[in-house]
C-alpha positions in Angstrom: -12.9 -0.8 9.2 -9.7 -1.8 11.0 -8.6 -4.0 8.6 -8.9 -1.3 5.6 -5.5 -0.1 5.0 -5.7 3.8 5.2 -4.9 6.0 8.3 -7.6 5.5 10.8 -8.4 9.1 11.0 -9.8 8.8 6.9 -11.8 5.9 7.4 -15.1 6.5 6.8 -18.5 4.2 6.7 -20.0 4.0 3.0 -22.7 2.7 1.8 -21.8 -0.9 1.0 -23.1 -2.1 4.0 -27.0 -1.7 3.3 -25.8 -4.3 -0.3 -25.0 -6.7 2.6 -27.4 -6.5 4.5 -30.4 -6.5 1.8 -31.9 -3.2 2.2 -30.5 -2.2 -1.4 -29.8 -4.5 -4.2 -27.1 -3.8 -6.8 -29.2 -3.8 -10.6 -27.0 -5.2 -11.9 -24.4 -8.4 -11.5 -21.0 -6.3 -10.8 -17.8 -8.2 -10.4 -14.4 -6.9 -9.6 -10.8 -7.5 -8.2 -9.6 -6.9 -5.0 -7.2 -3.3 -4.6 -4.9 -2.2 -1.9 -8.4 -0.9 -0.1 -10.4 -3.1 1.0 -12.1 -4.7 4.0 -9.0 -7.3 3.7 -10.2 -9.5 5.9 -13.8 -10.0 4.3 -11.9 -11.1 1.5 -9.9 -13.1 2.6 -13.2 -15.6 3.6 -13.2 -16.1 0.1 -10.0 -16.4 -1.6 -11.2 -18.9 -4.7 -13.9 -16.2 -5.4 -17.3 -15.6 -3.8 -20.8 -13.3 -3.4 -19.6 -10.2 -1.1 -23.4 -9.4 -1.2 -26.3 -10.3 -3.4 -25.7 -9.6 -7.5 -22.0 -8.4 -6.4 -18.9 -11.1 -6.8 -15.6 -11.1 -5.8 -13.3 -13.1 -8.1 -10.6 -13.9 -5.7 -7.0 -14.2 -5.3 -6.7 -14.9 -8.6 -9.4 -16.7 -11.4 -11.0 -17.7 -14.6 -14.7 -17.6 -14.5 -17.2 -17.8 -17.5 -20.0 -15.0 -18.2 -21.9 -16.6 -21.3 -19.6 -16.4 -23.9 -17.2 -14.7 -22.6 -13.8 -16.1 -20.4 -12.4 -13.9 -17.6 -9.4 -14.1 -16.3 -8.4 -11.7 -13.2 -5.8 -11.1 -10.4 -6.4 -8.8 -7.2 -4.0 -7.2 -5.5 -1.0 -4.8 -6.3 2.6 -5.9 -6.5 5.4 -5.8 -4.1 8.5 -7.6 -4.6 9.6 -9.0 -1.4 6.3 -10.7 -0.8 6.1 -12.1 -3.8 7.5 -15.4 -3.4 5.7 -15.9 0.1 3.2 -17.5 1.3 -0.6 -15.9 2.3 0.6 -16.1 5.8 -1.7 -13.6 6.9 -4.5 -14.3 9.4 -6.2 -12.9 11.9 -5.8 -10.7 14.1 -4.1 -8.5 12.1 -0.4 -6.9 13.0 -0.4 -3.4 10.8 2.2 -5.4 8.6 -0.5 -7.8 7.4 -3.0 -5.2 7.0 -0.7 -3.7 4.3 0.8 -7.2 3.2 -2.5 -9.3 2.5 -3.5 -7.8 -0.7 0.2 -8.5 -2.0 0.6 -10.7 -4.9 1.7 -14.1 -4.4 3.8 -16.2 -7.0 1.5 -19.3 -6.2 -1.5 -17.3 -7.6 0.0 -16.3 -10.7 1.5 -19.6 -11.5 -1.6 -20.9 -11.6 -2.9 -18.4 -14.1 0.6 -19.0 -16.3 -0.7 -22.3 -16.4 -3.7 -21.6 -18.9 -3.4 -23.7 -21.9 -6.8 -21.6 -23.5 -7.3 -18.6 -24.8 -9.1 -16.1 -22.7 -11.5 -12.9 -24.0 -10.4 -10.7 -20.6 -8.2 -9.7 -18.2 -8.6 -7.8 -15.1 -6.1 -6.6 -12.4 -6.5 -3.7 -10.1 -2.6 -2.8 -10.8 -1.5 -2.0 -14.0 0.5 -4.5 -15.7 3.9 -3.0 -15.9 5.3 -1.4 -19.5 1.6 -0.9 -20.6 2.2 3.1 -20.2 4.6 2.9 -22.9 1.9 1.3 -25.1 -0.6 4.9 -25.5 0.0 8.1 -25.6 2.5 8.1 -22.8 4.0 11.7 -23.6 0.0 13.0 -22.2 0.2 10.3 -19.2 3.2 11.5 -18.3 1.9 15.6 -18.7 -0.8 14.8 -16.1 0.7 12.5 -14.0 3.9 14.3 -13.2 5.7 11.1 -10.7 5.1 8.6 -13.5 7.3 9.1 -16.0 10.5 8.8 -13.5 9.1 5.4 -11.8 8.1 4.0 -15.5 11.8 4.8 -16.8 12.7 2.9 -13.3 10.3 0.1 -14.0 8.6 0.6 -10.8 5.3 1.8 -12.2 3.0 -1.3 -12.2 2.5 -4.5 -11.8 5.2 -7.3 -12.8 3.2 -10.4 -12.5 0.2 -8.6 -14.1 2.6 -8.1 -17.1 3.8 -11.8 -17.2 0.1 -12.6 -17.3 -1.2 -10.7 -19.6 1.9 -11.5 -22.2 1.1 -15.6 -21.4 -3.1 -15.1 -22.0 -3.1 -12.4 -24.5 -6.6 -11.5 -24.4 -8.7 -8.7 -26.2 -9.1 -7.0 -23.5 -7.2 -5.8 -20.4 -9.0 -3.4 -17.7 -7.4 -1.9 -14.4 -7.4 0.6 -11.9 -5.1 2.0 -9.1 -3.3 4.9 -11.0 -6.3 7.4 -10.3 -6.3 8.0 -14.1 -8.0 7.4 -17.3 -5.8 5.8 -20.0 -6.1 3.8 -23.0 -3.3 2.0 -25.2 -3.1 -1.2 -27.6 -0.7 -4.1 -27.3 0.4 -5.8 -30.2 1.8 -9.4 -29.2 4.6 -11.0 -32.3 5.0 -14.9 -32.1 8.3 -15.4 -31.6 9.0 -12.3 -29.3 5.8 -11.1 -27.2 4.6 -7.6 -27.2 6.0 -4.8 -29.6 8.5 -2.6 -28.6 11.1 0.0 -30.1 14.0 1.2 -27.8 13.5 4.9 -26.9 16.3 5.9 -24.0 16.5 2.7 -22.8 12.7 2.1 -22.2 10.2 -0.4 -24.1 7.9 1.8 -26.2 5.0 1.1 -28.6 5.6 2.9 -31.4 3.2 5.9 -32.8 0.7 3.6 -34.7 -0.1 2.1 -31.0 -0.6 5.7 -29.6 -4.3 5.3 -29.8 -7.1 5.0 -27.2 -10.0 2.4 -27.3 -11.9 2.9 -30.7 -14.9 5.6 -30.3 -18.2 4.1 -29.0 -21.4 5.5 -29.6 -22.7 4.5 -26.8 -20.4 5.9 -24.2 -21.3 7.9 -21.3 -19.1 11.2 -21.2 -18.7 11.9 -17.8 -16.7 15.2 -18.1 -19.0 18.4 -17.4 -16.4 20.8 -19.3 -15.8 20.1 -22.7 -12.1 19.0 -24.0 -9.6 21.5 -24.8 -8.6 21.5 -28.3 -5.4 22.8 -29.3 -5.1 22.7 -33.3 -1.9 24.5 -33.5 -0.4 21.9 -31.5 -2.2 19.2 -32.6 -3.2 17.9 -29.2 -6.2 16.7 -27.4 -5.4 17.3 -23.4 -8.4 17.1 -21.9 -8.8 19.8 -18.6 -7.9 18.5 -15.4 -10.9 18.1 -13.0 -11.1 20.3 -10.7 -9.7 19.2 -7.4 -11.9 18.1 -5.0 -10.8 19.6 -1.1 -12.8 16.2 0.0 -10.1 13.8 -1.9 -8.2 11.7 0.2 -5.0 10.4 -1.2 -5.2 6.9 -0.3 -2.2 5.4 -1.8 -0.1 8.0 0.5 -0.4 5.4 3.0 1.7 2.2 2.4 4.1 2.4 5.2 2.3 5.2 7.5 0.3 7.9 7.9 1.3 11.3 5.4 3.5 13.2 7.7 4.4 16.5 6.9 7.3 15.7 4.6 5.4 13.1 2.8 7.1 13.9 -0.9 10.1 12.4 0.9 11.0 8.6 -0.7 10.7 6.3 2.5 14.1 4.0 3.5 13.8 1.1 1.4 15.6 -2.2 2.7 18.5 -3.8 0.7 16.5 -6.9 0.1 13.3 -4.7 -1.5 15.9 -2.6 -3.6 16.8 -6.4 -4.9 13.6 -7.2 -5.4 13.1 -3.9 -7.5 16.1 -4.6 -9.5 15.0 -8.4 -10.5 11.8 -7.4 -11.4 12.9 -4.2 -13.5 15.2 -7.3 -15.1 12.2 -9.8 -15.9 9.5 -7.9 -16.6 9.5 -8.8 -20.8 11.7 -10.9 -22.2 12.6 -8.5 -25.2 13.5 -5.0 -22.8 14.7 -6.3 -19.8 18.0 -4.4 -19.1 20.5 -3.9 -16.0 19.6 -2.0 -13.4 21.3 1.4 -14.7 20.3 0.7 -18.4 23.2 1.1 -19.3 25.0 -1.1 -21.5 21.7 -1.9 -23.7 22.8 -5.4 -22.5 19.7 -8.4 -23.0 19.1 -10.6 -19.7 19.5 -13.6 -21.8 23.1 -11.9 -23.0 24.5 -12.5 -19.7 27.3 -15.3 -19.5 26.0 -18.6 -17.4 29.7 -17.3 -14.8 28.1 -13.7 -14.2 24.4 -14.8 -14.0 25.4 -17.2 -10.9 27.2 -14.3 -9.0 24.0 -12.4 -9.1 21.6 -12.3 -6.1 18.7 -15.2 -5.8 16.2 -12.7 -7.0 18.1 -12.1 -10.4 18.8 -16.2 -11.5 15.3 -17.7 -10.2 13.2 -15.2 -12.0 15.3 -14.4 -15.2 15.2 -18.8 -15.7 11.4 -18.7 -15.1 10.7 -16.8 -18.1 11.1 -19.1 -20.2 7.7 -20.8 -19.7 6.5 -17.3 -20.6 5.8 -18.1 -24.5 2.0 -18.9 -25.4 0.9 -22.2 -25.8 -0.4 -23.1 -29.4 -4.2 -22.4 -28.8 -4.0 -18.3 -27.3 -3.5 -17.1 -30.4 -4.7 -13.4 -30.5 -2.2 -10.5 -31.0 -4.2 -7.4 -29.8 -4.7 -6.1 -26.5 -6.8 -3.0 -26.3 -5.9 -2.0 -22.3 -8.1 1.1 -20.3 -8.3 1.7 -16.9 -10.5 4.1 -15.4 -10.5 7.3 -12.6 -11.9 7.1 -9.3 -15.3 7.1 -8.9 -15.8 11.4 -8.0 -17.3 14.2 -10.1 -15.6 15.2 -13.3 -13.6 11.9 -13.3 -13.9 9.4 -16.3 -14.5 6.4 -13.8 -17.5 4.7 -16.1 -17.7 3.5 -19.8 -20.0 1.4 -21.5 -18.6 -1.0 -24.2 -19.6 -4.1 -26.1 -16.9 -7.0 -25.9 -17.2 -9.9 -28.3 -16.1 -13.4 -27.8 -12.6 -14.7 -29.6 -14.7 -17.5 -30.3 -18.0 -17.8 -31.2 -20.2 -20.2 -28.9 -23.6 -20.6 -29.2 -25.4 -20.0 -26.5 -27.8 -22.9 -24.9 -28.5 -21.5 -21.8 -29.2 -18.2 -19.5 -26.3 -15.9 -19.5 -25.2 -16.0 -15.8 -21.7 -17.2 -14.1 -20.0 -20.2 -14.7 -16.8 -22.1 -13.7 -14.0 -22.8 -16.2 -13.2 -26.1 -16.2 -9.9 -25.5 -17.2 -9.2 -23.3 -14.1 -11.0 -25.9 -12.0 -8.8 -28.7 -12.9 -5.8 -26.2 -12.0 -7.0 -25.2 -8.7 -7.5 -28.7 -8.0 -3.6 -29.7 -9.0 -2.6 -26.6 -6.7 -4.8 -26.8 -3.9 -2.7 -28.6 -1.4 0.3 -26.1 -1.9 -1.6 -23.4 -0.9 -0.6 -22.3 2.4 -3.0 -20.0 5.3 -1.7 -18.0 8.5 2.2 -19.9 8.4 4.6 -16.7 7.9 7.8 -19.5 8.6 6.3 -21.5 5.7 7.7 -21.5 2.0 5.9 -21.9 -1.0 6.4 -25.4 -3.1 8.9 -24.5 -6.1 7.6 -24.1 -9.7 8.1 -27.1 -10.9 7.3 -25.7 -15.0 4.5 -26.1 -17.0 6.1 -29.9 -18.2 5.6 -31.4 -14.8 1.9 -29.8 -14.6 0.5 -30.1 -17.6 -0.6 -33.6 -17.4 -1.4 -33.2 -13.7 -3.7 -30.1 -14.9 -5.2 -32.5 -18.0 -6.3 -35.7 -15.4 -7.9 -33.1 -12.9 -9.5 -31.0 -15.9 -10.8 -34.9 -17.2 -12.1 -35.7 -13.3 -14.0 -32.4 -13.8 -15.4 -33.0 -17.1 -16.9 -36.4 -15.0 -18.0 -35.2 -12.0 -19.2 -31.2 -12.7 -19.7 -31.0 -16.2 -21.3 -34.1 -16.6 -23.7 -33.5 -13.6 -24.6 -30.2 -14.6 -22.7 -28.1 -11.6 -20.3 -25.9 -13.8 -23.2 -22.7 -12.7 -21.9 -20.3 -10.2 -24.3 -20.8 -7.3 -26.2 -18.0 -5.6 -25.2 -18.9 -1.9 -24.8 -15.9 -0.7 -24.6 -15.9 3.2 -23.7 -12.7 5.6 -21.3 -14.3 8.1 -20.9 -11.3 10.1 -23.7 -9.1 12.3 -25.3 -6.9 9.8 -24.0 -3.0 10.5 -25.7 -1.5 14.0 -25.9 2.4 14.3 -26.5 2.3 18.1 -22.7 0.8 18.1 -21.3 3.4 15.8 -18.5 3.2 13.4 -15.5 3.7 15.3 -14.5 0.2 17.2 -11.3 -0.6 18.8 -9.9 -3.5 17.6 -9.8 -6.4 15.2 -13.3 -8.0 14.2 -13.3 -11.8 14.3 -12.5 -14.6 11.2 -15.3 -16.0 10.0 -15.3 -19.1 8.2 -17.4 -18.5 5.0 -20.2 -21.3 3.5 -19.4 -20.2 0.3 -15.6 -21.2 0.1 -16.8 -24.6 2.4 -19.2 -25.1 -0.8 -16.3 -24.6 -3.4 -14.2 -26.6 -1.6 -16.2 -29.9 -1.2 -17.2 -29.3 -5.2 -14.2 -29.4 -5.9 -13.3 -32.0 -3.2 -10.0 -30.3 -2.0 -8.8 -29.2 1.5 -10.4 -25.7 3.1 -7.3 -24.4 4.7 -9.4 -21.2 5.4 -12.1 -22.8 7.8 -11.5 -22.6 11.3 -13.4 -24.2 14.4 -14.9 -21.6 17.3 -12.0 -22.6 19.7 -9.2 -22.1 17.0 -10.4 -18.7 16.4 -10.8 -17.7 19.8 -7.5 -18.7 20.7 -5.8 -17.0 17.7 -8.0 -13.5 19.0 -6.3 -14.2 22.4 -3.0 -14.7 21.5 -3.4 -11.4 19.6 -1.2 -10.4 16.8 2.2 -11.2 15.7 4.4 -8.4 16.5 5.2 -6.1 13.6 8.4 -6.5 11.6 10.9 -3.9 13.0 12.2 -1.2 10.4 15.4 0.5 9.5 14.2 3.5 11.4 13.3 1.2 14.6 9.1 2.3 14.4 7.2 -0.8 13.5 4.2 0.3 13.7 1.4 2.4 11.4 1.8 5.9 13.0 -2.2 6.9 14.1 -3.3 3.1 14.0 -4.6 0.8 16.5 -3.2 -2.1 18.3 -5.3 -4.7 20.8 -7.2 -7.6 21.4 -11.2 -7.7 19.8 -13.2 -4.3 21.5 -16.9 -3.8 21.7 -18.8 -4.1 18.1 -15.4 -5.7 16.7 -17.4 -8.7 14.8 -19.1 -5.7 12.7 -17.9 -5.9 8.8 -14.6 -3.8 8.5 -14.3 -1.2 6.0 -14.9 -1.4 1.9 -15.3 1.2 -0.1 -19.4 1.2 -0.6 -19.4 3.8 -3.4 -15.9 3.9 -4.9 -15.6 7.2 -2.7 -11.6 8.4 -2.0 -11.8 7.6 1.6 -11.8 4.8 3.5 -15.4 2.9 3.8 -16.6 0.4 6.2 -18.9 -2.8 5.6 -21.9 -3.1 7.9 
């Protein structure tokens, strides 16, 4: 549990833990994205995707993965400017920095994904991409989530590189989490612009038609135990707001420390992230993106060549990277229909049951079960040796633009087509292996600190199909030495702490190779994996 990002005095052992260890079995095949709290550094193990536990995938840093006839495409982790452009130089042990940095999004990741030539059926992120808000009914968001509205007319409410990937792959279907809220809106996509917009003070909005939720299903599970409030007079359908639960820990209060007393105030934010902030408020779609006051209604691509190279490295490197943005010739659907879903407590909407069809029709000649894409495989393998492990002094290889990889991308996706597709090994295997002790009662749940890396069989297994390097696997002696140098020390901060107020610090404690905390059942506090 001390690699879960929450205050230690909230983290809590779930259930998970009896999935992987075999007493319980999931019924049925769940997969899902990595969020901002998780047992990070079980993850990590298995960063091109991977079995947590039996029946239960994770899908990685970023992938596309095939479930009969449908394509997946999906992204974990939440956005943060200023680690965008770095390396995964996180590794264990853990400084409190890297606990809250590793499930940042990294540009490498999401290049790959803007490399998709195909279209795709789905897309998942845990963050929201950003500017969807404005694509439902945003007036009733913004009624029950009171912060929202001011960090959406900021453009710091979601997820910038989700947003670049969902205007690239254009799929059917977008689903995410993080907000704590149930919302729905539609995305209509225009060929020679990207998604549809009208400028409302300043802001990209969909207009009134695209005010609609996900199309009634019949088959849909209402959660809610009180009915909806009707209002006809108004015309409005607000549903009541669940009752609070006194049990409901806020977990995103969190991010830099533990929720002091004056936890409403806005924490010190460096010149550098405030950057950051303003570039991606700048790039996030092509057809809105403004200054930073919103001001002069000005266009990014309005701004003269001489005033463009006066602006900070965040402004010119992103805002000349969008132009790889439009879809290639073959994604060619214009809807989006987007929903995310509550946390998993009573009176939440956190379930709903839908039938998805294909773009494309495929006829099925086999079991439905997980496949690779051998698109994505022939990507991972052009990109494999820039990924980077455990280097923070490192930088990340350049985007070199979809003209330089495309052929690269079509030799490996050929060498695929030879030697998986051809020899029948496009199925996901069922490999799952524990790698750490199963959970012990008679050690408890409270450990000081950090458990040990493990290198996992399964990403060993990917990597020798795939016949790339593991940067992930680690001999005994390397990980022992890494445990006893210990930790990096923690980036100092404008207010001098470096360090998560009511967290832990130290070498690897009694019971520290136990499975650090996940949420087993979707619960608002902190979980650990046995």
């Amino acid at each position: 549990m001390n690699c879960l990002a929450v205050p230690a005095k909230y983290r809590e052992l779930g259930d998970f833990h009896e999935y992987y260890s075999g007493a319980r079995e999931a019924p049925y095949l769940t997969i899902f994205v990595g969020g901002n709290h998780e047992a990070s550094n079980y993850l990590w193990e298995l960063y091109y995707g991977g079995w947590v536990a039996p029946k239960i995938y994770y899908l990685g840093a970023a992938n596309v993965i095939r479930l009969g006839p449908l394509r997946i495409a999906a992204l974990s982790g939440i956005w943060k400017g200023y680690n965008y452009k770095k390396p995964h130089y996180e590794r264990l042990p853990f400084n409190e920095d890297d606990i809250k940095s590793i499930y940042h999004i990294r540009e490498l990741d999401i290049r790959k994904l803007l490399q998709l030539q195909t279209q795709v059926d789905i897309g998942i992120s845990h963050d929201w991409p950003q500017g969807i808000e404005w694509k439902g009914n945003w007036k009733q968001l913004f009624r029950k989530k009171k912060d929202f509205e001011a960090d959406a007319r900021d453009g710091r409410l979601g997820s910038v590189a989700a947003k670049l990937v969902l205007d690239r792959l254009r799929p059917a279907y977008w689903f995410s989490a993080h907000l704590h809220i149930k919302y729905s809106a539609i995305v209509v996509f225009h060929s020679d612009t990207g998604s549809t917009h009208q400028q409302v003070e300043g802001m990209n909005l969909a207009s009134d038609k695209e005010s609609l939720t996900v199309p009634a299903n019949s088959d849909e599970i209402d959660l809610h135990v009180d009915n909806d409030h009707h209002d006809a007079a108004a015309g409005n359908r607000l549903q009541k707001q669940p009752l609070r639960n006194d049990d409901e820990i806020d977990l995103d209060m969190g991010e830099e420390e533990e929720a002091p007393a004056h936890a409403s105030e806005e924490p010190e934010v460096s010149d550098r992230e405030k950057d950051a902030r303003q570039a991606a408020v700048l790039d996030s779609d092509q057809n809105s993106a403004k200054n930073a006051s919103h001001s002069s209604g000005m266009m990014a691509s309005d701004i003269p060549a001489d005033i463009r190279a006066q602006l900070p490295a965040a402004f010119s490197s992103r805002m000349d990277n969008q132009k790889s943005i439009e879809p290639p010739a073959e994604i060619r659907n214009s809807t989006t229909r987007f929903l995310a879903l509550d946390k998993c407590l009573p009176r939440r909407d956190f379930l709903q049951l839908m039938e998805i069809a294909p773009l494309h029709e495929e006829k099925l000649e086999r079991s439905v079960g997980l496949e690779y894409d051998k698109e994505w495989l022939g990507i991972v393998r052009v990109f494999a040796d820039k990924l980077i492990v455990g280097d923070p002094s490192a930088s990340v290889a350049p985007d070199e633009g979809q003209e330089f990889y495309r052929p690269l991308i079509a030799k490996e996706e050929a060498w695929v087509e030879e030697n998986l597709v051809q020899t029948g090994k496009m199925s996901v295997p069922h490999n799952f292996e524990r790698t750490a002790p199963i959970f012990d009662p008679a050690q408890g749940t409270r450990v000081k600190g950090q458990p040990r890396e493990f290198s996992n069989p399964q990403t060993k297994a990917f990597c020798e199909l795939l016949q790339i390097a593991n940067p992930f696997h680690a001999t005994d002696e390397e990980i022992l030495a890494r445990a006893e140098a210990g930790p990096r020390p923690n980036t100092a901060r404008p207010d001098g702490g470096g360090r998560w107020r009511g967290s832990s610090r130290g070498g690897f404690g009694r019971g520290q190779d136990r499975r650090g905390g996940m949420r087993g059942r979707g619960s608002a506090r902190g979980q650990r994996r046995g």
